[in-house]
C-alpha positions in Angstrom: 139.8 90.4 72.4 138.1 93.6 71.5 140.1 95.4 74.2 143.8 94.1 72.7 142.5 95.5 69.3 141.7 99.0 70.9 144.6 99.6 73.5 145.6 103.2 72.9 148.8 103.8 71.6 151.5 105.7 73.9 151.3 109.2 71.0 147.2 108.8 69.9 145.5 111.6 71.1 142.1 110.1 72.1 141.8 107.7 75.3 138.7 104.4 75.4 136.0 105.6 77.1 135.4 104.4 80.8 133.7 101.7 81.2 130.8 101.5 84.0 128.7 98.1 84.2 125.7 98.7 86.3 124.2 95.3 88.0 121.0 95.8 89.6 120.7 92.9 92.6 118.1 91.8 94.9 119.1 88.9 96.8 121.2 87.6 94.1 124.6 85.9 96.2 124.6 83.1 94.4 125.2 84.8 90.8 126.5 87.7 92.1 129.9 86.4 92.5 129.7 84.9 88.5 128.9 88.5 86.9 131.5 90.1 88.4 134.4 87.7 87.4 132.7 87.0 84.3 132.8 90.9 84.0 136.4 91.5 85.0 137.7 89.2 82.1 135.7 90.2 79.2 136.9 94.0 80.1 140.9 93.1 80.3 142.5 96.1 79.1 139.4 98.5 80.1 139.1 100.9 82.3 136.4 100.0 84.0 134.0 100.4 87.0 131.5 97.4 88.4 128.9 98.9 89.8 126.2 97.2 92.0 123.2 98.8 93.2 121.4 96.8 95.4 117.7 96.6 96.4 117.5 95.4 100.2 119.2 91.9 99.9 118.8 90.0 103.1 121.2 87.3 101.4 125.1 87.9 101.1 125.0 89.6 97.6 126.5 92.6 99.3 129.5 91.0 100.5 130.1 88.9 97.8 130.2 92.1 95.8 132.2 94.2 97.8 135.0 91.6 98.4 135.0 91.2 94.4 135.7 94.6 94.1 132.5 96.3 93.0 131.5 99.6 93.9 127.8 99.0 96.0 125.3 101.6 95.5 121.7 101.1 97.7 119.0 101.8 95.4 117.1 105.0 96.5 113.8 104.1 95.1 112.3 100.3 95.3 112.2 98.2 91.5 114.6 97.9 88.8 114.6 100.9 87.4 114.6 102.4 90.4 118.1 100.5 90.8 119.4 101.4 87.6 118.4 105.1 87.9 120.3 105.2 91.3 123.3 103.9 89.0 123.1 106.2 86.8 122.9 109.4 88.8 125.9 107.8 90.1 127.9 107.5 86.3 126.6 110.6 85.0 128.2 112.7 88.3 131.4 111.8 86.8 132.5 114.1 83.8 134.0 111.7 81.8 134.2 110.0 78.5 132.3 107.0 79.1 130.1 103.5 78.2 127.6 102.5 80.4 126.9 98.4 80.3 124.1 97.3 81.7 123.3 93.3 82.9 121.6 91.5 85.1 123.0 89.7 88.2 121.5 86.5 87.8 124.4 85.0 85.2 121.8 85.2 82.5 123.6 86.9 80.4 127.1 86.2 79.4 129.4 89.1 80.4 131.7 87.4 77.4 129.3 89.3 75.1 130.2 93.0 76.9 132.7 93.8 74.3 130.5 93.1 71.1 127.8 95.9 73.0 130.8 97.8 73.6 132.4 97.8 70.1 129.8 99.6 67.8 129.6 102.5 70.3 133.2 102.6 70.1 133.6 103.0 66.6 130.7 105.7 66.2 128.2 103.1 65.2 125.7 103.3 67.3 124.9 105.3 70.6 122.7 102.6 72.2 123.2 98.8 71.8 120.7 95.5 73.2 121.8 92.3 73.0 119.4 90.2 71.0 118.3 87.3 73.9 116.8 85.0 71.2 119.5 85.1 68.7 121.3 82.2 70.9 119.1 81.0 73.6 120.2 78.1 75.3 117.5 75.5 75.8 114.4 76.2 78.6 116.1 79.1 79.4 112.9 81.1 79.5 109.6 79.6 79.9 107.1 79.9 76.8 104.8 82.4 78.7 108.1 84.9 78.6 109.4 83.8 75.3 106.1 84.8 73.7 105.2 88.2 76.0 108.7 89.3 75.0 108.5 88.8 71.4 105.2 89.9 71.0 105.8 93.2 73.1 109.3 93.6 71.0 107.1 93.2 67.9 104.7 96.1 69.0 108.0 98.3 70.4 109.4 97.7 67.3 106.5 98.8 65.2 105.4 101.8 67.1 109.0 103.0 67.4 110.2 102.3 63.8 113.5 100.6 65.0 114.4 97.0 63.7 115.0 95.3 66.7 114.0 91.6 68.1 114.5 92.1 71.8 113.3 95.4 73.6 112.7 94.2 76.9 116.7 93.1 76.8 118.2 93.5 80.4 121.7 93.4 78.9 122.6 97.0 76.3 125.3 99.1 76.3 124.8 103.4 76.2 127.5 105.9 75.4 127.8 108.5 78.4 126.6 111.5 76.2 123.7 109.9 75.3 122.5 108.5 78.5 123.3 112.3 80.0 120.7 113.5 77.4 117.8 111.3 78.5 114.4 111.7 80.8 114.3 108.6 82.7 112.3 108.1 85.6 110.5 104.7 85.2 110.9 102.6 88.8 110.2 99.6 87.1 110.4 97.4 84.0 109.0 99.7 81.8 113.2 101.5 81.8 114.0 99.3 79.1 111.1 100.7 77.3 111.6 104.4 78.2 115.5 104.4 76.8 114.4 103.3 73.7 112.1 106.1 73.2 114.7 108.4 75.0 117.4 107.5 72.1 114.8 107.7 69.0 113.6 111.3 70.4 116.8 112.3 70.1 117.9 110.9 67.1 120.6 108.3 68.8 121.3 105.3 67.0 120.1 102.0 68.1 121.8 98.7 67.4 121.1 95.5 68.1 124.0 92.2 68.4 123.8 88.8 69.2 123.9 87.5 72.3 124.3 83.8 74.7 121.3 83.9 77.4 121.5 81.1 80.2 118.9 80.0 82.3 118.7 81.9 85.7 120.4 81.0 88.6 118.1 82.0 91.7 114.2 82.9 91.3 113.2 85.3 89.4 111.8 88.8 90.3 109.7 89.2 87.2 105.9 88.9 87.5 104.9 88.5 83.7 101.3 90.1 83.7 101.7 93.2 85.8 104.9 93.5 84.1 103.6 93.0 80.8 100.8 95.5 81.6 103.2 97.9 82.4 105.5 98.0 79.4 102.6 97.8 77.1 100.7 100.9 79.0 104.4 103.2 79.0 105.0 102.3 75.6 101.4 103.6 74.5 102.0 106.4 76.7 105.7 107.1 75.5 105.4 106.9 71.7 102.5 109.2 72.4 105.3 111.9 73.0 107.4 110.3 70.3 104.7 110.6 67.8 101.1 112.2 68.8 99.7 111.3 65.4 100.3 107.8 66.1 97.5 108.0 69.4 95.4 110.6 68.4 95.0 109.6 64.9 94.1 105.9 65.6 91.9 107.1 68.0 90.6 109.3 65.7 90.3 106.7 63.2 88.1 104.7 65.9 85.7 107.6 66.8 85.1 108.0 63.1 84.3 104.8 62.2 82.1 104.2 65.2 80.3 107.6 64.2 79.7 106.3 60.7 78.8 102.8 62.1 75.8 105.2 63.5 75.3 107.2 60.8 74.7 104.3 58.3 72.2 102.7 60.8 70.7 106.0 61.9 70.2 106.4 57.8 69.3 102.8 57.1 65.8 103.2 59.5 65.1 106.3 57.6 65.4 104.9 54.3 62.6 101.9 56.1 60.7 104.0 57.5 60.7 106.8 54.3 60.2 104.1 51.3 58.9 100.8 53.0 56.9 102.8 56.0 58.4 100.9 58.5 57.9 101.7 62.0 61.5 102.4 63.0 62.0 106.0 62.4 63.0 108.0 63.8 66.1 106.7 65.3 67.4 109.9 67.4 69.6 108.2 69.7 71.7 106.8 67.2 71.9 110.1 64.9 73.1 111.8 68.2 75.2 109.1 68.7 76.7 109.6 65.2 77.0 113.4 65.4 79.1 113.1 69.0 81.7 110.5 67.6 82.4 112.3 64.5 82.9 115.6 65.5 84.9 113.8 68.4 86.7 111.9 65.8 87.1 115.1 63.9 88.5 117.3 67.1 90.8 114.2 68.2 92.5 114.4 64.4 92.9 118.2 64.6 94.8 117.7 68.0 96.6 115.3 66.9 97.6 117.2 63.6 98.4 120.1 65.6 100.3 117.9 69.0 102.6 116.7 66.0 103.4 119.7 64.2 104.5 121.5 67.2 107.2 118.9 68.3 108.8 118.6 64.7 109.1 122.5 64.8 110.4 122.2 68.4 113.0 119.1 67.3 113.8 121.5 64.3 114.8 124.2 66.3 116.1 122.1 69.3 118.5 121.0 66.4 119.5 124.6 65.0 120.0 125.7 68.4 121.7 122.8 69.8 119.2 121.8 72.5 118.0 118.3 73.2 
């Protein structure tokens, strides 16, 4: 065990970091009860908090977690990010040297996997970890619709962001206290998992991913995959726009110019008809115009860009000097 390995020695200056594991639960009593035990035994020889914010069960997920032991938190704002943000105003009120774990309550994940998120932040390798779902997935554990949303969002996370990771939209990752102290979070919904990410590469955190069991669900499911979907794909457009401006503007940029040129070329194609053939299809004004609006729009949507992205490397640079994040 991770924890026997680490066990601080009676004269070592430096204590293990408290350990708070955040479950988000809505109407989950029949898992509830799993996670938690599941939870206690991978963290033998932790110091460690379970902490379960619940959104409005009617079932007896509250119970079941308070006779377990678990701290219970009601979420202050509706969704699951809502939940976890009410969890973490809760761990970041304590001034402490701490993890955060974060996992889902429907015994999807494995909480025997905890101390493989734990152990990189542990020994300074990494400030954020996500367990890789699809790196040992047991069979129909999520349906095909899911399996290919998630990898295909992960692939454009993963691009945009320029980390090397499989499985953004993981429920189960692991943050060091300092780092999650230092974040902007205030996405209610799915879109959270999305929003850390970005969150950790603003500041420069480092981002690790490890293998991990995922089970089928026990329960229904909360997730509605196109609204969802939507809504990762729309904050992660709008987030990496504050990560990297040139990234929006200039492909937008890039669109506006071609179009204009797209124009231009047919704008100059009926002139050169119409001027050496005397075909009747000059003079095309609408499309010149046409031309002239998308490239100087193409040219001003560059420039902003240009300018967007040059301010926030000199404001990283001297966020660094100064010690400001």
């Amino acid at each position: 065990m991770l924890a026997q390995k680490l066990v601080r020695l009676p004269n070592e200056k430096h204590e293990l970091p408290h350990i708070y594991v955040i479950i988000p639960a809505l109407d989950e009593g029949q898992a509830i009860g799993e996670v938690i035990e599941g939870t206690k035994q991978a963290l033998k020889g932790f110091q460690y908090e379970i902490v379960v914010v619940d959104g409005f069960s009617t079932d007896n997920t509250v119970l079941a977690a308070k006779q377990l032991g678990a701290t219970v938190l009601t979420e202050k704002s509706r969704g699951y990010g809502g939940a976890y943000l009410t969890g973490f105003e809760y761990v970041t009120s304590k001034n402490e040297n701490s993890i955060v774990v974060m996992v889902d309550a429907d015994s999807t994940y494995d909480p025997e996997d905890m101390p493989a998120l734990i152990e990189p932040i542990l020994e300074g390798k990494a400030d954020l970890t996500l367990a890789n779902r699809f790196a040992n997935m047991e069979p129909n554990a999520m349906s095909l619709r899911n399996m290919v949303g998630n990898k295909i969002i992960s692939k454009i996370v993963s691009r945009l962001y320029g980390v090397d990771i499989h499985d953004s939209q993981s429920g189960f990752r692991a943050v060091s206290g300092h780092c999650l102290r230092a974040m902007y979070l205030e996405a209610k919904g799915m879109p959270i998992a999305t929003e850390m990410l970005t969150e950790a590469r603003k500041m420069g955190a480092k981002i690790l991913e490890v293998s991990s069991k995922y089970r089928g669900r026990v329960g229904d499911s909360k997730i509605r995959p196109v609204r969802d979907g939507y809504n990762i794909l729309w904050t992660s457009l709008r987030l990496v726009s504050e990560l990297n401006p040139f990234i929006i503007f200039g492909s937008s940029a890039l669109v506006f110019l071609g179009v204009g040129i797209g124009f231009g070329l047919y704008t100059f194609y009926g002139w050169y008809q119409w001027q050496f053939f005397g075909a009747n299809t000059w003079p095309r004004l609408g499309s010149a115009m046409l031309s002239s609006v998308f490239l100087i729009g193409g040219a001003i949507v560059f420039a902003l860009g240009m300018v967007l992205d040059t301010m926030l490397r000199s404001f990283r640079a001297l966020s660094r000097r100064t010690g400001i994040d």
